[in-house]
C-alpha positions in Angstrom: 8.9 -10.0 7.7 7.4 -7.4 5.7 4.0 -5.8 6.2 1.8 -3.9 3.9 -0.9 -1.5 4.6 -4.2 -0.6 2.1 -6.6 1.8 2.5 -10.2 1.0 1.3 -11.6 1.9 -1.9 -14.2 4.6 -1.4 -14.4 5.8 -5.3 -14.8 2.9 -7.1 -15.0 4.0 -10.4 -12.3 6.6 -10.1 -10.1 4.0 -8.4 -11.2 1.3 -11.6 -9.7 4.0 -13.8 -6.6 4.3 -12.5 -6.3 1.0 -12.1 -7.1 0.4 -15.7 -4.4 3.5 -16.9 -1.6 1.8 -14.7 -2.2 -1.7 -16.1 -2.2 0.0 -20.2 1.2 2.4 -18.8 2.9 -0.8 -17.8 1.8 -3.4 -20.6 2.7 -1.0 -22.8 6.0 -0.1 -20.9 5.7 4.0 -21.1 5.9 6.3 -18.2 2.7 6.1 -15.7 1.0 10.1 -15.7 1.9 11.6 -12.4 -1.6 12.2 -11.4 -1.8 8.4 -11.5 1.1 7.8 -9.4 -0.1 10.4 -6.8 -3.4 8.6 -6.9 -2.1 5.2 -5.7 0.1 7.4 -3.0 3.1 5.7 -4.9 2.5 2.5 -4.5 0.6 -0.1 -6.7 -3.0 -0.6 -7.3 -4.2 -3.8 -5.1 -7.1 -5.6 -5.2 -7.7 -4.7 -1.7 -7.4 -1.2 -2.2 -4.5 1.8 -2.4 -1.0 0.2 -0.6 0.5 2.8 1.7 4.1 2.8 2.8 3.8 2.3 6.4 7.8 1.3 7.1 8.4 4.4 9.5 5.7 3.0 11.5 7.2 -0.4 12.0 9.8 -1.2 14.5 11.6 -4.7 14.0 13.4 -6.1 17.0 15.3 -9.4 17.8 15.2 -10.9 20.6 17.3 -14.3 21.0 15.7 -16.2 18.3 12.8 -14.3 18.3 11.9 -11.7 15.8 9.1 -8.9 16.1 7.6 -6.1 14.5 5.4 -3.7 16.9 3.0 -0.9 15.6 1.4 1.4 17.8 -2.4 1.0 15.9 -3.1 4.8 17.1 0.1 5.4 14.7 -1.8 4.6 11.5 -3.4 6.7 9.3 -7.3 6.4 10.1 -8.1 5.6 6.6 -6.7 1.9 6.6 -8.7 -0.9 6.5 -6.4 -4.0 6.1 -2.9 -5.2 6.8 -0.8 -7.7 5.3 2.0 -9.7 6.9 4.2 -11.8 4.6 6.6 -13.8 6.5 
């Protein structure tokens, strides 16, 4: 299981730019500018917002046949609104 975490757009227009810089940098296969990169936290734009590495927040455990992931929610960063679990 993997989970993903986004935080919401609040500049919409600032975000649309970035966006739109990424998408030129990598149809056009030349480095992304580092302000872009630290924009997007160094993930990828989504269409639900910035993606932010949450993986030191997760804890996977097994149990028998069981498998779980456990995050304490007063772990996360405030500023997330949505996540994702792809299983």
């Amino acid at each position: 299981m993997r989970i993903q975490a986004f935080k919401e757009i609040t500049e919409n227009k600032k975000w649309e730019d970035m966006k739109e810089i990424w998408e030129l940098c990598k149809t056009n296969k030349i480095p992304i500018p580092q302000e872009v990169i630290n924009y997007f936290e160094g993930g990828e734009p989504h269409f639900y917002g910035i993606s932010v590495n949450i993986n030191n927040l997760v804890r996977c455990r097994t149990l028998g046949w069981k498998h779980y992931a456990d995050i304490r929610l007063c772990d996360l960063p405030s500023d997330i609104s949505m996540l994702r679990f792809l299983v």
